[in-house]
N, CA, C and O atoms as a GROMACS GRO file, in nm:
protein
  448
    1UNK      N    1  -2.933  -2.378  -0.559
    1UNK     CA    2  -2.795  -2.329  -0.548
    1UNK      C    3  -2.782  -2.200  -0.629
    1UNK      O    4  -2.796  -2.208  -0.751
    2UNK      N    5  -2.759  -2.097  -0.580
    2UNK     CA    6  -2.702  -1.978  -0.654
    2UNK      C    7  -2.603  -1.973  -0.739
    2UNK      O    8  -2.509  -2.050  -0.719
    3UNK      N    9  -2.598  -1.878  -0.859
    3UNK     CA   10  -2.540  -1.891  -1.001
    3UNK      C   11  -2.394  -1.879  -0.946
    3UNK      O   12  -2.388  -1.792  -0.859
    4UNK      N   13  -2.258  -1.948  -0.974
    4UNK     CA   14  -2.155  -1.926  -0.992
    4UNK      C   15  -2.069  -1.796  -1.041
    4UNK      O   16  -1.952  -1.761  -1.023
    5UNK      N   17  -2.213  -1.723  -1.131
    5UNK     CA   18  -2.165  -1.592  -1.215
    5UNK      C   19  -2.233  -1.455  -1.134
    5UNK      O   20  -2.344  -1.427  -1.087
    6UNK      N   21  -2.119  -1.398  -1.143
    6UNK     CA   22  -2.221  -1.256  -1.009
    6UNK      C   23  -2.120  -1.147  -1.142
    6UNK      O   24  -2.004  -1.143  -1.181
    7UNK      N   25  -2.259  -1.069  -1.174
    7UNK     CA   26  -2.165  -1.003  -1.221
    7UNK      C   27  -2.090  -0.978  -1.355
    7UNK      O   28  -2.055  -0.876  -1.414
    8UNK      N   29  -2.074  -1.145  -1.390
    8UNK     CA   30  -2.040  -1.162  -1.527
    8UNK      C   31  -1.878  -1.196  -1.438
    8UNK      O   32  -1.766  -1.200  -1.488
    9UNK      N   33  -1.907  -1.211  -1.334
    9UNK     CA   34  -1.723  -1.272  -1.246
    9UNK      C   35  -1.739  -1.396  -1.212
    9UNK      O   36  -1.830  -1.408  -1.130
   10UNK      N   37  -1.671  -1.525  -1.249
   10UNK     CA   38  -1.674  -1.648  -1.193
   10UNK      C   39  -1.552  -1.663  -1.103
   10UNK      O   40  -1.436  -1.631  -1.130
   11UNK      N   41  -1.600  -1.720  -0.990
   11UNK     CA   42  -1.464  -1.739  -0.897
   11UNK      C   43  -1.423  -1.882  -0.922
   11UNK      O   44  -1.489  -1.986  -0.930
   12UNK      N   45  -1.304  -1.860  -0.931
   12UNK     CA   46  -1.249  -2.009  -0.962
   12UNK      C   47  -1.124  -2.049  -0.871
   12UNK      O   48  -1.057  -1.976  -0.798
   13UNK      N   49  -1.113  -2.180  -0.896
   13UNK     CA   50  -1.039  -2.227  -0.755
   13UNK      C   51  -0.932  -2.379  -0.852
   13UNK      O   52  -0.978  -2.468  -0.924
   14UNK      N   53  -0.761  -2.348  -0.805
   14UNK     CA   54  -0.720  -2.436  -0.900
   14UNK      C   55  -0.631  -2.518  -0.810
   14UNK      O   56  -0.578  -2.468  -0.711
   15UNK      N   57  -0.617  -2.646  -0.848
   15UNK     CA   58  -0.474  -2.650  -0.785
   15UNK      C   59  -0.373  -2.742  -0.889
   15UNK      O   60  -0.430  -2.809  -0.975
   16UNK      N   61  -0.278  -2.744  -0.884
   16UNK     CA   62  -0.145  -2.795  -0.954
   16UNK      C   63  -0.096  -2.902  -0.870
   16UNK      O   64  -0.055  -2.852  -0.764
   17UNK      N   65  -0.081  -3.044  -0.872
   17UNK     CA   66   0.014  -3.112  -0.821
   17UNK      C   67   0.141  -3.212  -0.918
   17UNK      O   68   0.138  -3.283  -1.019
   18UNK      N   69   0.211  -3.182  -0.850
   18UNK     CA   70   0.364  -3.213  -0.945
   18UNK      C   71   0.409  -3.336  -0.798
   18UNK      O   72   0.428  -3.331  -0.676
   19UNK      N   73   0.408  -3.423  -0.895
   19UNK     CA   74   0.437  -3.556  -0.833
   19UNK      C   75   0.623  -3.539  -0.873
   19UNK      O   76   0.663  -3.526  -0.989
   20UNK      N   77   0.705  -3.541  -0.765
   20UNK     CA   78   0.842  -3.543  -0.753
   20UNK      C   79   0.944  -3.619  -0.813
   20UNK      O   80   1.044  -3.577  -0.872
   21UNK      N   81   0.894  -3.779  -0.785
   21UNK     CA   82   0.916  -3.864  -0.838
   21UNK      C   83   0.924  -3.852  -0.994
   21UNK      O   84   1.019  -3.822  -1.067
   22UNK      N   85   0.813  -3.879  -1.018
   22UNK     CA   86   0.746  -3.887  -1.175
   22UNK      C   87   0.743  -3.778  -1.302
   22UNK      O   88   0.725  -3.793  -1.423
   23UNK      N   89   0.772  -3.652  -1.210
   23UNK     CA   90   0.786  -3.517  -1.253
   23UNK      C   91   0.649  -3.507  -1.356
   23UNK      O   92   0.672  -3.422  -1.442
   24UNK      N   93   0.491  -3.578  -1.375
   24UNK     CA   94   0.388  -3.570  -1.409
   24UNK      C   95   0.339  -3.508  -1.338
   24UNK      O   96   0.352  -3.534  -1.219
   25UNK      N   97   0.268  -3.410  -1.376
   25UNK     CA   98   0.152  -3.306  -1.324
   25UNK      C   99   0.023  -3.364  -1.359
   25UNK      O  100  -0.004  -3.430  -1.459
   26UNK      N  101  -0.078  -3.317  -1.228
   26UNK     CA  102  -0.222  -3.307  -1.279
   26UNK      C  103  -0.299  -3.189  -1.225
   26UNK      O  104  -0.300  -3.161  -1.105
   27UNK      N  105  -0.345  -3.142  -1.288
   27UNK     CA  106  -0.468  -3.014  -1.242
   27UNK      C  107  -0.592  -3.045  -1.230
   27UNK      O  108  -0.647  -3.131  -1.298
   28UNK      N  109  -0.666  -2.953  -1.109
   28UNK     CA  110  -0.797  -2.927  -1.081
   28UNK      C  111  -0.836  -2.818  -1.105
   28UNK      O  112  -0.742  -2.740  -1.120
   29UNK      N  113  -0.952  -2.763  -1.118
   29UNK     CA  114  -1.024  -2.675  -1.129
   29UNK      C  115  -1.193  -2.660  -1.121
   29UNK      O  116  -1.291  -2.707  -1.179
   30UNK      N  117  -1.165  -2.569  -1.019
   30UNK     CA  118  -1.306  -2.569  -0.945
   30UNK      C  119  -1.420  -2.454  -0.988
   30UNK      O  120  -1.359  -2.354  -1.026
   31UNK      N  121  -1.535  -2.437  -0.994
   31UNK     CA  122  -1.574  -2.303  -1.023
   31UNK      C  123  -1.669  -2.305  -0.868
   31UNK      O  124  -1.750  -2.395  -0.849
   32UNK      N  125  -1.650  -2.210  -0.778
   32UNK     CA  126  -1.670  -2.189  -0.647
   32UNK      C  127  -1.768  -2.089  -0.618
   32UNK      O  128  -1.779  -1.995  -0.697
   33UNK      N  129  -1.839  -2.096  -0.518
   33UNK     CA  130  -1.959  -1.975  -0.501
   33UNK      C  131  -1.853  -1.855  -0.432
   33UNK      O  132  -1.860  -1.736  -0.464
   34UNK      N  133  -1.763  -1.904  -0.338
   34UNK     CA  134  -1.688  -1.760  -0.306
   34UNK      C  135  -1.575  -1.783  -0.285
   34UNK      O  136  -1.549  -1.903  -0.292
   35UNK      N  137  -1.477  -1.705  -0.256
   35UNK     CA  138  -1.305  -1.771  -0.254
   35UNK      C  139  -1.259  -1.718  -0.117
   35UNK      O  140  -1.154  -1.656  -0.096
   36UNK      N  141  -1.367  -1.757  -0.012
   36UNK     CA  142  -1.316  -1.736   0.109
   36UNK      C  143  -1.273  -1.886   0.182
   36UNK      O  144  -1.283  -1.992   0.121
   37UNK      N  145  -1.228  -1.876   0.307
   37UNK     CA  146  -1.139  -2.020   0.383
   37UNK      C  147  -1.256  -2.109   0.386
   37UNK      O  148  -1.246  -2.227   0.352
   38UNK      N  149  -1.377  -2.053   0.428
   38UNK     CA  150  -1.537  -2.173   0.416
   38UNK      C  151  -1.544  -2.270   0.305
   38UNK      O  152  -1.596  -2.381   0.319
   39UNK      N  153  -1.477  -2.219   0.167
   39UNK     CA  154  -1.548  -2.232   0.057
   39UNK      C  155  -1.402  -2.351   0.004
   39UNK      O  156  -1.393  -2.472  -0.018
   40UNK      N  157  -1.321  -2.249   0.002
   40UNK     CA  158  -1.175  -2.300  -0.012
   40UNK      C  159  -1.122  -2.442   0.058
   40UNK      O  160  -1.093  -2.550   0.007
   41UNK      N  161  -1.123  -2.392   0.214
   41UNK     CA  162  -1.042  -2.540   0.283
   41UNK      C  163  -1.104  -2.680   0.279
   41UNK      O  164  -1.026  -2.766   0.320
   42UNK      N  165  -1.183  -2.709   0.255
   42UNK     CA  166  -1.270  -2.828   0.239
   42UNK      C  167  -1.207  -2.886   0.075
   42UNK      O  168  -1.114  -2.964   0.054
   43UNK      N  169  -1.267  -2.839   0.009
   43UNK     CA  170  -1.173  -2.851  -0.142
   43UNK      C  171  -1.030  -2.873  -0.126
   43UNK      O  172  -0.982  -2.974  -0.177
   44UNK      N  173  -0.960  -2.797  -0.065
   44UNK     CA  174  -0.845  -2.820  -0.090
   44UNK      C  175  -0.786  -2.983   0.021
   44UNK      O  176  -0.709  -3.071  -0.016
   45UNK      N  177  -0.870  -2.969   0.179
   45UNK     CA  178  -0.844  -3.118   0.247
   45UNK      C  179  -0.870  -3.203   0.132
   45UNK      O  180  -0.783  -3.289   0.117
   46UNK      N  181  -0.962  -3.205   0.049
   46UNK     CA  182  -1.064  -3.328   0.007
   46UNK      C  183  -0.934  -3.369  -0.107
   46UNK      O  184  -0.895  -3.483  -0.131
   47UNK      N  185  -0.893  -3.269  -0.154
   47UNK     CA  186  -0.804  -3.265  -0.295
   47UNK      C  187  -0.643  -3.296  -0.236
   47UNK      O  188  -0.557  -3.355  -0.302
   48UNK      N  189  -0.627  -3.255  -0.132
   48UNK     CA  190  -0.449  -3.237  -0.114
   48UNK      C  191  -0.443  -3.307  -0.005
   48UNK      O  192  -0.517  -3.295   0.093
   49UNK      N  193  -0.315  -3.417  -0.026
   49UNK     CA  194  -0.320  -3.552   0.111
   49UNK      C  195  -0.187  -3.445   0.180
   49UNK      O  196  -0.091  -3.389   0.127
   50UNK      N  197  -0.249  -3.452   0.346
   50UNK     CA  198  -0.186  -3.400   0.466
   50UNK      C  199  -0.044  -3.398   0.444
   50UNK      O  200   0.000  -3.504   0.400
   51UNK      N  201   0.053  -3.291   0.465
   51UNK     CA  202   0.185  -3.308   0.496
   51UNK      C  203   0.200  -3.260   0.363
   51UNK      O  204   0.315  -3.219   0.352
   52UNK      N  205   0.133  -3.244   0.252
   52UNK     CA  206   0.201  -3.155   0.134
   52UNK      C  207   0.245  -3.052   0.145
   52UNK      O  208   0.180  -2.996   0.233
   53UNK      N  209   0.341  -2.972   0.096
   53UNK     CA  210   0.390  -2.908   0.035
   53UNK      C  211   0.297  -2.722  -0.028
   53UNK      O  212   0.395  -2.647  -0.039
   54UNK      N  213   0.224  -2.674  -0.049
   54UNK     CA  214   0.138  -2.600  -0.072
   54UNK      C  215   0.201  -2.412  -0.100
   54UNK      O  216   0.226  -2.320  -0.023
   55UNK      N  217   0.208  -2.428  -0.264
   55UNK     CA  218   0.290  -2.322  -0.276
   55UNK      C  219   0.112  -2.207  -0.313
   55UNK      O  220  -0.002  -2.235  -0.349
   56UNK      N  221   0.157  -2.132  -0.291
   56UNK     CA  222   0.007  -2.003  -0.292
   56UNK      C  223   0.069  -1.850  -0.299
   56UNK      O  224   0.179  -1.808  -0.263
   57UNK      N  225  -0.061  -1.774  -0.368
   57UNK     CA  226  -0.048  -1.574  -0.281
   57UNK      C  227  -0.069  -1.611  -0.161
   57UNK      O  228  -0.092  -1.719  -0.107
   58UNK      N  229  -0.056  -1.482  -0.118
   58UNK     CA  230  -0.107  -1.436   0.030
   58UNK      C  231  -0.261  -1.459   0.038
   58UNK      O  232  -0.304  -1.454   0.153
   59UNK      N  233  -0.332  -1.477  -0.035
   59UNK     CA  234  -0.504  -1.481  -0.024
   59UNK      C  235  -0.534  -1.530   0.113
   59UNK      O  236  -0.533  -1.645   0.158
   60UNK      N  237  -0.552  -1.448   0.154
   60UNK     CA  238  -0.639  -1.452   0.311
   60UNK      C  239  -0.676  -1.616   0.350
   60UNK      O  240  -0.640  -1.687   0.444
   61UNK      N  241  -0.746  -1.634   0.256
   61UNK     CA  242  -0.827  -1.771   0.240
   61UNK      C  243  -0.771  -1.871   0.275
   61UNK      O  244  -0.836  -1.961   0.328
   62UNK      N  245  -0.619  -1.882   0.252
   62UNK     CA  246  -0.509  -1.988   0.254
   62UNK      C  247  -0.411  -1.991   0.380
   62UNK      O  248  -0.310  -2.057   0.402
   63UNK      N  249  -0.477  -1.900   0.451
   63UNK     CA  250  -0.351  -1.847   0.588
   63UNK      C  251  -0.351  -1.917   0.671
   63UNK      O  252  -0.278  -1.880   0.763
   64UNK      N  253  -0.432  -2.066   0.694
   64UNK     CA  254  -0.469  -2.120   0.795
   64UNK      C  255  -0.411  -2.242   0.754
   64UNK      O  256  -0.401  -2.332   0.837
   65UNK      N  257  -0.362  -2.261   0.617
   65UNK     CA  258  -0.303  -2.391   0.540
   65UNK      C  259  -0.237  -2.447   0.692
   65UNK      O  260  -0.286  -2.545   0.747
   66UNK      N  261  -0.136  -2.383   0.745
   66UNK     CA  262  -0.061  -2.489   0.833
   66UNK      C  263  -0.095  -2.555   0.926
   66UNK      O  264  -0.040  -2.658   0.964
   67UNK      N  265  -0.238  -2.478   0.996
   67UNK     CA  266  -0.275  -2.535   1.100
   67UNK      C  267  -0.350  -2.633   1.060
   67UNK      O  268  -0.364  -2.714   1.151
   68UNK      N  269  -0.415  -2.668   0.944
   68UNK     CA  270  -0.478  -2.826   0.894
   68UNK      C  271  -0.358  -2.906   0.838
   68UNK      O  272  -0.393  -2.988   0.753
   69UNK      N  273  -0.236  -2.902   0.863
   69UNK     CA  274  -0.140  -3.012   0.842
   69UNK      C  275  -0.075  -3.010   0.748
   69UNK      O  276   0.002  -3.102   0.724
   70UNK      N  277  -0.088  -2.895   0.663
   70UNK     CA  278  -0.021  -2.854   0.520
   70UNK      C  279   0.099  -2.783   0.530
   70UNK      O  280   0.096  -2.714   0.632
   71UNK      N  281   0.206  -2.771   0.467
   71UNK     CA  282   0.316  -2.669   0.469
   71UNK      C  283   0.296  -2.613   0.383
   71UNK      O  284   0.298  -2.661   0.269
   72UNK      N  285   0.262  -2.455   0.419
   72UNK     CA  286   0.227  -2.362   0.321
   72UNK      C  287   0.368  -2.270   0.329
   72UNK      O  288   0.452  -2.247   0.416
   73UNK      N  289   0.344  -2.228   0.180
   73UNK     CA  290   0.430  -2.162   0.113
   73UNK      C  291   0.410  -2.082   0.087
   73UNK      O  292   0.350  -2.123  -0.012
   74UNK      N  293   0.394  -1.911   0.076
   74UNK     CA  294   0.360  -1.818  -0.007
   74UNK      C  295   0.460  -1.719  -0.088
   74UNK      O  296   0.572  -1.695  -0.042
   75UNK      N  297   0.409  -1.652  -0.230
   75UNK     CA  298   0.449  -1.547  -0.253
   75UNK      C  299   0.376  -1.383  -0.231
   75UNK      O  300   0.254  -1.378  -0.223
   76UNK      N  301   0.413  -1.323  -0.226
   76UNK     CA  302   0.336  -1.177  -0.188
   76UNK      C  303   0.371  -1.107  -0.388
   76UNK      O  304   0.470  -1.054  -0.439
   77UNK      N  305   0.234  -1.144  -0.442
   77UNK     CA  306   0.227  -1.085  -0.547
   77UNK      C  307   0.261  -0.934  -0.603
   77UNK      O  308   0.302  -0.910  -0.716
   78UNK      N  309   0.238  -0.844  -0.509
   78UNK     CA  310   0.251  -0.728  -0.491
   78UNK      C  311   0.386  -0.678  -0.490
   78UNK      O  312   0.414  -0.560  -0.511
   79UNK      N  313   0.488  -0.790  -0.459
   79UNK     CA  314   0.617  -0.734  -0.424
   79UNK      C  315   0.724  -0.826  -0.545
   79UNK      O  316   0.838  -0.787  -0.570
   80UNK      N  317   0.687  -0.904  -0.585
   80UNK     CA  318   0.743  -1.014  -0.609
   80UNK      C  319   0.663  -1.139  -0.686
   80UNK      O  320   0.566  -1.170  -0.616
   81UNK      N  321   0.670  -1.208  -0.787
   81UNK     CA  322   0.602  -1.359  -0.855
   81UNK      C  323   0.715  -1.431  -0.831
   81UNK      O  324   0.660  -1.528  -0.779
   82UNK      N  325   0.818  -1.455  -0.829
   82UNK     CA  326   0.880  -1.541  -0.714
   82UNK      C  327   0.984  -1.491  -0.580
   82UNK      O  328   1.078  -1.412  -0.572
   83UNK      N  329   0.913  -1.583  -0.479
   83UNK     CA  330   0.980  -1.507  -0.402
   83UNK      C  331   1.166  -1.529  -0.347
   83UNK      O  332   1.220  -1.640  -0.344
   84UNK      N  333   1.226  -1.417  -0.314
   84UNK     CA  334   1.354  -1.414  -0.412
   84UNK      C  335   1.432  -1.473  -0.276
   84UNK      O  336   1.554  -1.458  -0.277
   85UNK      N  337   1.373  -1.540  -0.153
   85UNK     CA  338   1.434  -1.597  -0.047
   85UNK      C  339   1.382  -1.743  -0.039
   85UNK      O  340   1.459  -1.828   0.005
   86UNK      N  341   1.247  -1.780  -0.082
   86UNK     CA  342   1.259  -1.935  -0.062
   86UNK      C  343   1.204  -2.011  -0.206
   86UNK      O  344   1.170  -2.129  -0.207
   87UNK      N  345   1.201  -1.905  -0.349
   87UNK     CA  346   1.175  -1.923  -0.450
   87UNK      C  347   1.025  -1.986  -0.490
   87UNK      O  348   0.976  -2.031  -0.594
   88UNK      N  349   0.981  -1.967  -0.361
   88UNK     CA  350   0.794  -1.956  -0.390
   88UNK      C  351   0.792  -1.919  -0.503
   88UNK      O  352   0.890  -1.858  -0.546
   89UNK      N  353   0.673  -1.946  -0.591
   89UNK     CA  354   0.568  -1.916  -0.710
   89UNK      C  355   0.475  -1.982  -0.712
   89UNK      O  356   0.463  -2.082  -0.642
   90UNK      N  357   0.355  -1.923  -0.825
   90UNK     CA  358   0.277  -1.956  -0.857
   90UNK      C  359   0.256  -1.962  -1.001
   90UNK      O  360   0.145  -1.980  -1.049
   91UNK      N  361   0.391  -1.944  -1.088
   91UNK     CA  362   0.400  -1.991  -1.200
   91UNK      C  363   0.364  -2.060  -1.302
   91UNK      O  364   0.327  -2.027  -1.414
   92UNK      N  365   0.384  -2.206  -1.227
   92UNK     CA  366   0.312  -2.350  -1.249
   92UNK      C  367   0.175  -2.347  -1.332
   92UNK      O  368   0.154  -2.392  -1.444
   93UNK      N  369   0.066  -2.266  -1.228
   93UNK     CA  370  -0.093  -2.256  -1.265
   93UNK      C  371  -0.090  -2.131  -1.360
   93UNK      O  372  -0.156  -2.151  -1.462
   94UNK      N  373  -0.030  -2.006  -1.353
   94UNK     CA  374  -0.081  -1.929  -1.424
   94UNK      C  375  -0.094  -1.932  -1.618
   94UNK      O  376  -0.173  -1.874  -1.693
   95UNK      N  377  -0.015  -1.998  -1.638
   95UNK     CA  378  -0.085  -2.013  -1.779
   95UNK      C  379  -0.226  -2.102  -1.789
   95UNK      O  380  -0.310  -2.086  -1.877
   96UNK      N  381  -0.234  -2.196  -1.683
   96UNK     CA  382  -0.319  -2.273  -1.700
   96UNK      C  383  -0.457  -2.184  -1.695
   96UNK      O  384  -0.555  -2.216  -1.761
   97UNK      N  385  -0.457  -2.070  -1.612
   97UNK     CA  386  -0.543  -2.024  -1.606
   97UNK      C  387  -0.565  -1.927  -1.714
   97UNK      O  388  -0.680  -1.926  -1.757
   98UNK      N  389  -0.494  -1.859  -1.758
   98UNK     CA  390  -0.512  -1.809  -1.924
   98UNK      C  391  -0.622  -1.924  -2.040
   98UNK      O  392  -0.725  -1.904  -2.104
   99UNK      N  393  -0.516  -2.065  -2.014
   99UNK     CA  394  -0.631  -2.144  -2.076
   99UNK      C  395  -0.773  -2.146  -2.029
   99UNK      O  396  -0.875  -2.134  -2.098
  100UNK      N  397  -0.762  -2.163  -1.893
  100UNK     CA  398  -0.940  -2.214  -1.892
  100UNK      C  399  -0.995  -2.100  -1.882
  100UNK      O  400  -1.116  -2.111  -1.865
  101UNK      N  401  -0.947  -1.961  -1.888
  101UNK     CA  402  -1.023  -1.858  -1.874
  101UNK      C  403  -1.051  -1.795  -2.065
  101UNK      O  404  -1.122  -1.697  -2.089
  102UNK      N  405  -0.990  -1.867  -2.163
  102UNK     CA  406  -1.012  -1.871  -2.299
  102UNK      C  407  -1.113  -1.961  -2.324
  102UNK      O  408  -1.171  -1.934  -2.429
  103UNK      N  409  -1.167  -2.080  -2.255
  103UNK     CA  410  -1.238  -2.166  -2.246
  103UNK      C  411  -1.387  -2.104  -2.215
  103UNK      O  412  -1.489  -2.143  -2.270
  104UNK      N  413  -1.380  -1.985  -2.104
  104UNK     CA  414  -1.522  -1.996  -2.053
  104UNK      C  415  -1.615  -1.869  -2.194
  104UNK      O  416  -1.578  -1.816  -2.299
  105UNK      N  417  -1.750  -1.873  -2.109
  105UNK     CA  418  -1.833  -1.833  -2.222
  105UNK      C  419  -1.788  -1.671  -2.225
  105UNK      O  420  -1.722  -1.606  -2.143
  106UNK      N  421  -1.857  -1.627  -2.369
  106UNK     CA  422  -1.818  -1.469  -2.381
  106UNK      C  423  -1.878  -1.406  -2.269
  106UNK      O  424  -1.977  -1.451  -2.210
  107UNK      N  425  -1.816  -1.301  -2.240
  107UNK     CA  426  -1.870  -1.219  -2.176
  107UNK      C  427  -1.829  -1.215  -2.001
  107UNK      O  428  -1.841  -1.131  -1.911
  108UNK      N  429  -1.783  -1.332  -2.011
  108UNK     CA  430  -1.726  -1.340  -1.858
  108UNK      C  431  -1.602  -1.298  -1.812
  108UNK      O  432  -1.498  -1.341  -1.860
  109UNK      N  433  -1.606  -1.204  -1.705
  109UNK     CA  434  -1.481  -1.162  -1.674
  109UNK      C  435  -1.351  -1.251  -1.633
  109UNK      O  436  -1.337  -1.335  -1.545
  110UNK      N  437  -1.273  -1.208  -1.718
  110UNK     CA  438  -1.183  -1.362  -1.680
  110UNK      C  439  -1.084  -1.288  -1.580
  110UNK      O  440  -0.975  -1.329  -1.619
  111UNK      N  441  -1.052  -1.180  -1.446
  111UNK     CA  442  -1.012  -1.126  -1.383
  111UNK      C  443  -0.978  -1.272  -1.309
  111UNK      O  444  -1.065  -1.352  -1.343
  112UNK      N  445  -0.892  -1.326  -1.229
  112UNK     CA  446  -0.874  -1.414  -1.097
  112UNK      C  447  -0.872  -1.302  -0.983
  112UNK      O  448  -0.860  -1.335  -0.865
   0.00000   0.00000   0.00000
């Protein structure tokens, strides 16, 4: 299997679920060979039960969320971190990722 690190860049792959009910969260986090839909949608079927909810960027990778049974959500980072008509974000994960990107070894680019 080829190194996770290209570069001194690890691609990483997260997800956030917030149970409604219970208002308890749990996180995943993946470290991935690439962050394209090949690599991505399998992880995310295996991880996220059908008919969720699925808030995301625009990442290419994720554009197909609806047609595997998911209701996807996006924000367009570029314009907006929440979006100001159906209050999309990605809020939720981004500190988390500050943490695990303080976590990994020196020298690694912690860019997402």
């Amino acid at each position: 299997m080829a190194s996770n690190v290209v570069d001194n860049y690890v691609n990483k792959q997260g997800l956030v679920k917030k149970d409604i009910q219970t208002n308890k969260t749990k996180r995943r986090f993946f470290i991935v060979e690439k962050r394209d839909r090949h690599t991505l949608l399998p992880i995310i079927e295996r991880e996220v039960e059908i008919g969720t909810t699925i808030y995301s960027n625009q990442w290419r990778a994720y554009s197909s969320l609806n047609d595997h049974g998911f209701i996807h959500q996006t924000v367009n980072h570029s314009e907006n971190f929440v979006d100001p008509n159906t209050g999309t974000h990605t809020q939720t994960i981004e500190p988390l990722w500050k943490r695990m990107v303080a976590a990994m070894p020196p020298g690694t680019n912690s860019n997402i």
